[in-house]
Steps between C-alpha positions, in 0.01 A plus 500: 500500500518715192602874463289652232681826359257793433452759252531817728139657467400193653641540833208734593335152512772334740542756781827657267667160455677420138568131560227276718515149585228262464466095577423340121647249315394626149447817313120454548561460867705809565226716307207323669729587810596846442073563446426345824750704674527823319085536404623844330715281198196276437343742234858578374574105438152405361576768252794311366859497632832319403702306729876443409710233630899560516436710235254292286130503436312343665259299277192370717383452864647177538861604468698379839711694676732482754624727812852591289329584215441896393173578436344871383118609425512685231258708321354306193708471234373485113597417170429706183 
């Protein structure tokens, strides 16, 4: 299991929750998971989100992760 950190105005999504755990073993999984469970996030994460891992970006779906590890959805982030 993961726990995925939330920005706050999502937790109208997750019943008030600011930290949710889902079964993946990669970025792609936890955001394929956190649709599947949490159908209100889907629009929010097709539109583009960041994922950061112990404090680092996350750079592509097939990054691993493991149970220890901290992980946070984060609006999208952009250079310019």
């Amino acid at each position: 299991m993961v726990t995925v950190n939330l920005w706050s105005s999502l937790t109208r999504f997750t019943d008030g929750a600011r930290a949710v755990e889902v079964e993946a073993a990669t970025v792609g999984g936890v955001l394929d998971r956190l649709k599947a469970d949490y159908p209100g996030l889907a629009p929010i994460i097709d539109a583009g989100v960041s994922v950061v891992i112990d404090g680092e970006m996350a750079t592509g779906r097939h990054v691993p992760l493991g149970d220890a590890q901290e992980v946070f959805l984060m609006q999208r982030l952009k250079g310019g």
